[in-house]
Backbone as a printed PyTorch tensor [residue, N CA C, xyz], in Angstrom:
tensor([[[ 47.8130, -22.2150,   3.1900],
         [ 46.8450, -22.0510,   2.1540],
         [ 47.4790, -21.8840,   0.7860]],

        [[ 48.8540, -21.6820,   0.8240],
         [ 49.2130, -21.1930,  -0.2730],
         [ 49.7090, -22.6350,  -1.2370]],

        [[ 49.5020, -23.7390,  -0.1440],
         [ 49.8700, -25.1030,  -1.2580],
         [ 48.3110, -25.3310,  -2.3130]],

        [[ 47.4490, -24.8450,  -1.8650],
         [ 46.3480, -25.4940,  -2.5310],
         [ 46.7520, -25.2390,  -4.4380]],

        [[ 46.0930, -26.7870,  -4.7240],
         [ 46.0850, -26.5860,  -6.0870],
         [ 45.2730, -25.7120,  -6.5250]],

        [[ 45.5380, -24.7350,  -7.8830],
         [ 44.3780, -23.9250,  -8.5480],
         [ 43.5610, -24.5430,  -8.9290]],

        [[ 43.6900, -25.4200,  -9.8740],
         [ 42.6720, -26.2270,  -9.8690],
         [ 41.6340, -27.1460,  -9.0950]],

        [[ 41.9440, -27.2270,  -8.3140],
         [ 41.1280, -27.9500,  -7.3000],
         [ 40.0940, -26.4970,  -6.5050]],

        [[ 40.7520, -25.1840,  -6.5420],
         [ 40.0680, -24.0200,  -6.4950],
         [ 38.8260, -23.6100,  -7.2010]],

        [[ 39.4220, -23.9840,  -8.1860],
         [ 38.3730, -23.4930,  -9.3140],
         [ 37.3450, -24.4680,  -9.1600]],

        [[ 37.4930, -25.9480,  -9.5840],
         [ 36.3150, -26.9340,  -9.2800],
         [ 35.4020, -26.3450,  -8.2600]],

        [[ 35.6210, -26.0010,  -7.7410],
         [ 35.3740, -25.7790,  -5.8010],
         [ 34.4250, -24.7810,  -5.8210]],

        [[ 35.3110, -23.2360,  -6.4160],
         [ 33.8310, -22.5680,  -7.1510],
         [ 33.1600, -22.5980,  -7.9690]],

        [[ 33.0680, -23.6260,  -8.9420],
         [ 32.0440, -24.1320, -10.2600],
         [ 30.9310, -24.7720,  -9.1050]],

        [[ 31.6840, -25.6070,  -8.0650],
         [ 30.6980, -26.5120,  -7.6800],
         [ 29.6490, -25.6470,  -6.8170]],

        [[ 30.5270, -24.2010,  -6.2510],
         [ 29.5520, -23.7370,  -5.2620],
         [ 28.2250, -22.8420,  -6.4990]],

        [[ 28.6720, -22.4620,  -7.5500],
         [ 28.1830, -21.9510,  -8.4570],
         [ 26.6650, -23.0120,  -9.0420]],

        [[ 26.9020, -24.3640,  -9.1590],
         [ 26.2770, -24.8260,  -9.5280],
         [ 25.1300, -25.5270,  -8.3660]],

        [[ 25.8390, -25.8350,  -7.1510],
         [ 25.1530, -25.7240,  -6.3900],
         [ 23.9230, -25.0300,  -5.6220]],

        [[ 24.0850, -23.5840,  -6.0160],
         [ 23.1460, -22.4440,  -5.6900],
         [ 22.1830, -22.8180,  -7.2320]],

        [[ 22.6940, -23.3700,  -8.4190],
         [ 21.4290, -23.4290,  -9.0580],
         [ 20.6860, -24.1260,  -9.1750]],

        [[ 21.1990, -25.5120,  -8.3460],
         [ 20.8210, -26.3120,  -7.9990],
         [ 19.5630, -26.4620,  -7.0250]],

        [[ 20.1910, -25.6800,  -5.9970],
         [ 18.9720, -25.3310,  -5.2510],
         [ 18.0050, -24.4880,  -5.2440]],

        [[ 18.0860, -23.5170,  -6.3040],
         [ 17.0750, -22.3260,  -7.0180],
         [ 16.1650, -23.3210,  -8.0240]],

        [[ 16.2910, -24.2910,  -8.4110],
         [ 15.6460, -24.5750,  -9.7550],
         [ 14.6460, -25.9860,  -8.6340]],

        [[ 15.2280, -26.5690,  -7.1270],
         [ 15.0200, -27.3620,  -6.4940],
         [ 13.7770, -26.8020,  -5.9850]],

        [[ 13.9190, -25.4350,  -5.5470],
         [ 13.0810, -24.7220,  -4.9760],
         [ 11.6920, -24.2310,  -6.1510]],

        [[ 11.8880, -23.8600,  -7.2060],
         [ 11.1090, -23.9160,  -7.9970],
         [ 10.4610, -24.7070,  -8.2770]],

        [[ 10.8780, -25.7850,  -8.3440],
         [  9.5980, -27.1510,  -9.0480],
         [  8.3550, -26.9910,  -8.0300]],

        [[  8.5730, -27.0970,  -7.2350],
         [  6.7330, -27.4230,  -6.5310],
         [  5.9060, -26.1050,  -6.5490]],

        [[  6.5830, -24.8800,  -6.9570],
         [  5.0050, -24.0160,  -7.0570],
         [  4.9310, -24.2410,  -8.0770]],

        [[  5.6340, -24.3760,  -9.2610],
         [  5.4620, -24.4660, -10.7690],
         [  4.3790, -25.9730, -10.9260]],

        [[  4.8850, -26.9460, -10.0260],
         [  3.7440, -28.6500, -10.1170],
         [  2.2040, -28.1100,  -9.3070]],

        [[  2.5330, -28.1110,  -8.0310],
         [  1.3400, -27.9050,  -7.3290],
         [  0.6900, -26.9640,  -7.2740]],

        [[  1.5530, -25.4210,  -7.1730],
         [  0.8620, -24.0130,  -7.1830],
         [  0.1150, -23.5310,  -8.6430]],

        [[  1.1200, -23.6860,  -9.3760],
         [  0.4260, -23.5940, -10.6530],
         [  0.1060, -24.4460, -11.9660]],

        [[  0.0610, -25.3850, -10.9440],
         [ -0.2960, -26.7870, -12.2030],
         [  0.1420, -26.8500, -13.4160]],

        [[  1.4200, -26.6000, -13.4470],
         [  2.0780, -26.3560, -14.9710],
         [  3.0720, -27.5610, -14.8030]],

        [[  2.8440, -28.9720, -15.0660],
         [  3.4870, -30.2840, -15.3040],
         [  4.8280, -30.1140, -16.2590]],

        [[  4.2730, -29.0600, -16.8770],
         [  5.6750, -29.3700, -18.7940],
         [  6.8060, -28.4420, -17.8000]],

        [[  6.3310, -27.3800, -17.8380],
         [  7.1730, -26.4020, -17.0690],
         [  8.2560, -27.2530, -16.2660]],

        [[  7.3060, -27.6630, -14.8260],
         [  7.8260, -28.8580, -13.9610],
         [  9.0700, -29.6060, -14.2860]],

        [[  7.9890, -30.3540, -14.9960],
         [  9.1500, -31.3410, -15.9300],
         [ 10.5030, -30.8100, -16.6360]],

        [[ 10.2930, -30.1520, -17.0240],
         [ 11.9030, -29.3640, -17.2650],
         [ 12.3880, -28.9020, -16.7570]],

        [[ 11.8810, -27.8430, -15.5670],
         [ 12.3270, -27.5920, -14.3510],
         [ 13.4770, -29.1480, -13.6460]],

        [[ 12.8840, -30.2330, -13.5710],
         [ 13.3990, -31.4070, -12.3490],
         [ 14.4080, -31.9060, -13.6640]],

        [[ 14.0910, -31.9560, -14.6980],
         [ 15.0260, -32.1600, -15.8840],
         [ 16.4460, -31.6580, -16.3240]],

        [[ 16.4480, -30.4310, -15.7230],
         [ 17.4770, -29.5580, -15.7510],
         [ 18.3060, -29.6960, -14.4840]],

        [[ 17.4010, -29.7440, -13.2970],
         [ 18.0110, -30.0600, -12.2730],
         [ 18.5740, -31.2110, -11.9820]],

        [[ 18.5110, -32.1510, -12.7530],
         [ 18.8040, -33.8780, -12.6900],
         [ 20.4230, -33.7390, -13.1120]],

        [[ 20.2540, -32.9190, -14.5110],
         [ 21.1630, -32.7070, -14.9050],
         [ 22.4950, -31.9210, -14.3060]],

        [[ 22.1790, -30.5680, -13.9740],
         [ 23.0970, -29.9340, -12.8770],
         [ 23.5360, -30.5840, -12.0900]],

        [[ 22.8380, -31.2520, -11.1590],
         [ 23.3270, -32.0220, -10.1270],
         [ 24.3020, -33.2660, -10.4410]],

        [[ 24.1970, -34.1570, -11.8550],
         [ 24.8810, -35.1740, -11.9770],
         [ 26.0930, -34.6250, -12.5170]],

        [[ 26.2210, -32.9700, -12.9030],
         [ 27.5720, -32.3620, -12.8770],
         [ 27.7030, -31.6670, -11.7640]],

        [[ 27.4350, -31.4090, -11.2770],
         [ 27.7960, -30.7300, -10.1640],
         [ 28.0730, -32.1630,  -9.1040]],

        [[ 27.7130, -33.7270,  -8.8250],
         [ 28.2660, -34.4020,  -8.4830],
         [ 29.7840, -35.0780,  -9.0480]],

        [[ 29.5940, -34.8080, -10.6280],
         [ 31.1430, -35.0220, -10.9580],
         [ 32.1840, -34.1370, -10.9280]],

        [[ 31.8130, -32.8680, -10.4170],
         [ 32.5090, -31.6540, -10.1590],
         [ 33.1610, -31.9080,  -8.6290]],

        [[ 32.2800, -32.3370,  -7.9720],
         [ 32.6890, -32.2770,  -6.8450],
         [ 33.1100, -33.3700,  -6.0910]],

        [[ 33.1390, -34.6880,  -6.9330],
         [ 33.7590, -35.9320,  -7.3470],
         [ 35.2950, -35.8670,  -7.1620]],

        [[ 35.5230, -34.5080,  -7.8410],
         [ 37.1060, -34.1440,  -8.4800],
         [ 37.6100, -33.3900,  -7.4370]],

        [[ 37.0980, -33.0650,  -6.7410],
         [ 37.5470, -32.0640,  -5.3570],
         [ 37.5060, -32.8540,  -4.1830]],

        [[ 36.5130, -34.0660,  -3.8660],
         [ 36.8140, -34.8140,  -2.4820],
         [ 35.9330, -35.9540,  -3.1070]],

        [[ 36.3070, -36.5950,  -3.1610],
         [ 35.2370, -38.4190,  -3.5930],
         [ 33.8720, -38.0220,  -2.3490]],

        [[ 34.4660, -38.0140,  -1.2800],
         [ 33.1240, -38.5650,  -0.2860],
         [ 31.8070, -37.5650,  -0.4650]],

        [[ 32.7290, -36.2490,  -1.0210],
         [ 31.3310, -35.2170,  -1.4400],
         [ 30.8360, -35.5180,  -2.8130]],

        [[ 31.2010, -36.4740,  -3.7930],
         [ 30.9080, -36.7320,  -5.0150],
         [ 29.7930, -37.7250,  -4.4920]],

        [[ 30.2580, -39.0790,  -3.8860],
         [ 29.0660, -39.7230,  -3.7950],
         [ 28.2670, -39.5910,  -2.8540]],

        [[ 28.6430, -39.0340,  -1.8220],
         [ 27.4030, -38.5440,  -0.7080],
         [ 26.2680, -37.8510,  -2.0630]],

        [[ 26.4040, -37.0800,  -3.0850],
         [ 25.2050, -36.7990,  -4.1390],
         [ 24.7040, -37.5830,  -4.9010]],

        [[ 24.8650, -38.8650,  -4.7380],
         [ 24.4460, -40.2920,  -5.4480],
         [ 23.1180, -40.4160,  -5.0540]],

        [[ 22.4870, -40.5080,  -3.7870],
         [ 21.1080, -40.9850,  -3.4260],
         [ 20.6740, -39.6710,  -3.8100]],

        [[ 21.0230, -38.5720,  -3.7260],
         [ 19.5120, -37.4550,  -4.0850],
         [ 19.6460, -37.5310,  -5.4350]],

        [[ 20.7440, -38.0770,  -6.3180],
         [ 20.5450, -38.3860,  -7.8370],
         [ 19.0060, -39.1020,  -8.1800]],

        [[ 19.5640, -40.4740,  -7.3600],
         [ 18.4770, -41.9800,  -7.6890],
         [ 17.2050, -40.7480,  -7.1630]],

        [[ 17.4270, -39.9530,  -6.2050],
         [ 15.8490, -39.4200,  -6.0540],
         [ 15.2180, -38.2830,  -6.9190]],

        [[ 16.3040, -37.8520,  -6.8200],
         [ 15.6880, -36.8510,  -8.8640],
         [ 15.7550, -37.9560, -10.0310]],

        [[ 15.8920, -38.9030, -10.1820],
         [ 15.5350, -39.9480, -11.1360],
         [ 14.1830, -40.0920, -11.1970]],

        [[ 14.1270, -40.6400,  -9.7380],
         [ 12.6380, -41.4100,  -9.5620],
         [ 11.4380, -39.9350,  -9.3200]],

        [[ 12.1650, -38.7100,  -9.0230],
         [ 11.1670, -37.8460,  -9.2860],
         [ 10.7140, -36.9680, -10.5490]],

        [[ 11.8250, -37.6670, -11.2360],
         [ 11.6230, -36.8490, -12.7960],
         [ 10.2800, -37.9060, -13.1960]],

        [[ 10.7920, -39.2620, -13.2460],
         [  9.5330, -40.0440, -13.5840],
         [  8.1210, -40.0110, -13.5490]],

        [[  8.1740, -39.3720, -11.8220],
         [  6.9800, -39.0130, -11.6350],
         [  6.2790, -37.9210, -12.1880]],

        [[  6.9180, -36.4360, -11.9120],
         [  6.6040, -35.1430, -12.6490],
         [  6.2860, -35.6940, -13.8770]],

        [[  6.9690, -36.3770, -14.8400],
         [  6.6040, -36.8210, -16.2450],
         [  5.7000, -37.7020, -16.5280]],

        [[  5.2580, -38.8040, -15.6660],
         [  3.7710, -39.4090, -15.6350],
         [  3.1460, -38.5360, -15.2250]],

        [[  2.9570, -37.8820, -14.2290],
         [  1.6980, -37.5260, -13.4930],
         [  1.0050, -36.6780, -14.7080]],

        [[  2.3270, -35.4420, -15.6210],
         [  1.8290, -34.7560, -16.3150],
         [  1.2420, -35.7230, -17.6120]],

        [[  2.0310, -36.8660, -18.3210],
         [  1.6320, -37.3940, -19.6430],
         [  0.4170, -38.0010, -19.3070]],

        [[ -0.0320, -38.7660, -18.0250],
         [ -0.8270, -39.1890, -17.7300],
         [ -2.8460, -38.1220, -17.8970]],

        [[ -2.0230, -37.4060, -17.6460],
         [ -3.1260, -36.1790, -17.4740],
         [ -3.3600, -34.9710, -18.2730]],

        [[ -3.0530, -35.1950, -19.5630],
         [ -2.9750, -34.8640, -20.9940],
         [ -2.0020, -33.1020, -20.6300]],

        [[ -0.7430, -33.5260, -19.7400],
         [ -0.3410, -32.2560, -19.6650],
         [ -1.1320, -31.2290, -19.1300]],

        [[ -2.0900, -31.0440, -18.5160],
         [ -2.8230, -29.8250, -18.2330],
         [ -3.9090, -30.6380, -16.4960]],

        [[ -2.8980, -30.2180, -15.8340],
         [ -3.7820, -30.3620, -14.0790],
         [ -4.4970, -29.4860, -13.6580]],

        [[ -4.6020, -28.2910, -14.6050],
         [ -5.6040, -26.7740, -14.0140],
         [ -6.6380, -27.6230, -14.0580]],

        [[ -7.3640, -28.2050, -14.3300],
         [ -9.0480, -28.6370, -14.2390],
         [ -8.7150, -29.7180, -13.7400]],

        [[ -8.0080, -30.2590, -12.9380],
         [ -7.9890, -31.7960, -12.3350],
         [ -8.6300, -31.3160, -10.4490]],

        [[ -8.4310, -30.5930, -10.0280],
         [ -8.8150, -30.2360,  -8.9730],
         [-10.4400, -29.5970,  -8.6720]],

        [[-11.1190, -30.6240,  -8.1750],
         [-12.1710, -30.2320,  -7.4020],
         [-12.6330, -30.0880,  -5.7850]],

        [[-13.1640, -28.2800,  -5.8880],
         [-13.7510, -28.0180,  -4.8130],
         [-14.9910, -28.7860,  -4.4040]],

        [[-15.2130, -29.9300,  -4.0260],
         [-16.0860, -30.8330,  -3.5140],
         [-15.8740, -31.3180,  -1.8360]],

        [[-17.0760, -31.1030,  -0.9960],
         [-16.6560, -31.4580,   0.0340],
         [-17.3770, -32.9350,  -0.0190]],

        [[-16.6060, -33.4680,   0.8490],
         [-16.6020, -35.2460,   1.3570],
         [-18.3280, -35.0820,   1.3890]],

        [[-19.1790, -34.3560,   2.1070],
         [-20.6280, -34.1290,   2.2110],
         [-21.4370, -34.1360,   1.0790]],

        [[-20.5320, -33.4810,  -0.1730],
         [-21.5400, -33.0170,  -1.3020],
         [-21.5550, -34.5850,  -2.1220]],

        [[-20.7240, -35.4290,  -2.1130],
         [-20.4540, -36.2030,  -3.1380],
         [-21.8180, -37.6210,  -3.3510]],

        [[-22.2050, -37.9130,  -4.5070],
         [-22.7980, -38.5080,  -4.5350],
         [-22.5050, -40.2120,  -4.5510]],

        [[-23.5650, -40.7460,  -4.1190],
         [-23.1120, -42.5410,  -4.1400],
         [-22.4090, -43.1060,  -5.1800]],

        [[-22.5370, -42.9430,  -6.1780],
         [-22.0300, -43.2060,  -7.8380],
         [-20.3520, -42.9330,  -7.1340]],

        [[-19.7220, -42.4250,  -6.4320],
         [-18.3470, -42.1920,  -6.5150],
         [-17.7420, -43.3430,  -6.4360]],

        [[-16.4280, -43.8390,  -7.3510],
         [-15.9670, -44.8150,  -6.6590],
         [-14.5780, -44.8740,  -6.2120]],

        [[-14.3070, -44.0660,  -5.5580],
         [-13.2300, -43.8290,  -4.7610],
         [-13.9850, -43.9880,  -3.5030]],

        [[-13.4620, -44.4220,  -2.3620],
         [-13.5930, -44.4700,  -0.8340],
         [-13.6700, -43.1690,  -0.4480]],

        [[-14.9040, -42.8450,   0.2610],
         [-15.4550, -41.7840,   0.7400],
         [-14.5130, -41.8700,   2.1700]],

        [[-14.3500, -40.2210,   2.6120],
         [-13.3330, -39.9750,   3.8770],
         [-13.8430, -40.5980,   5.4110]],

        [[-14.9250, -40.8440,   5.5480],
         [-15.9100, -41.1500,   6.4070],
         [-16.8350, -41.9820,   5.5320]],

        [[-16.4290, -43.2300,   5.7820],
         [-17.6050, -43.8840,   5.4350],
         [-18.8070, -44.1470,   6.5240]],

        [[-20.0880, -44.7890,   5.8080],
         [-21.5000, -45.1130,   6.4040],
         [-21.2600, -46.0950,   7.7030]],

        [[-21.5650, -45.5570,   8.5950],
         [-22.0460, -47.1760,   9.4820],
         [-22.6650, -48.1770,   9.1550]],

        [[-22.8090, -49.1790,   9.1620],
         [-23.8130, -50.4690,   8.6380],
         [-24.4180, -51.0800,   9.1950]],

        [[-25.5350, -51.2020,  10.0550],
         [-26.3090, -51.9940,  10.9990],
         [-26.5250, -53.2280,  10.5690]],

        [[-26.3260, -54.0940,  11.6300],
         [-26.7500, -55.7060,  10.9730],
         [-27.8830, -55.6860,  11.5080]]])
């Protein structure tokens, strides 16, 4: 143990360092999107985390390649999920607290035009 480089030490605990915030801020986004419908929040939440992670993949790039890019696909997937968090919210003037209705499939009237969960039978 005593050949290890220091440096390659240190990387090693930045990466475990950044890693745990990685997964604290991972863990946060969905009550902050879904629990409390706060999109902006969200969005900076998965924003920050996009970021950590694409250092914390070049951190750990520098300590073993195969653990640098084994973090390549959950990159492309915090890419494509920042996108989303950031439409869903710009799309929806930033504010999803009033996007949710208590309506059951029963109460809804014909005028809907979304596909009802059970649709009508149709007799010929």
């Amino acid at each position: 143990m005593a050949s290890l480089n220091p440096q390659t030490v240190e990387l090693t605990k930045q990466g475990a360092t950044l890693y745990t915030i990685q997964l604290g801020l991972n863990l946060l986004w969905m009550p902050l999107f879904f629990g409390l419908k706060r999109p902006v929040e969200a969005t900076a939440d998965i924003v920050l985390l996009t970021g950590i992670t694409g250092y914390l993949t070049y951190i750990w790039g520098q300590v073993d390649i195969v653990a640098g890019w084994a973090l390549v696909p959950y990159l492309g997937w915090l890419g494509f999920a920042t996108y989303l968090s950031a439409g869903v919210g710009y799309l929806n003037d930033w504010n999803l607290a009033d996007k949710e209705r208590n309506t059951p499939p029963s109460a809804k009237s014909g005028e809907t035009k979304y596909v009802d969960e059970a649709p009508e039978k149709k007799s010929l």
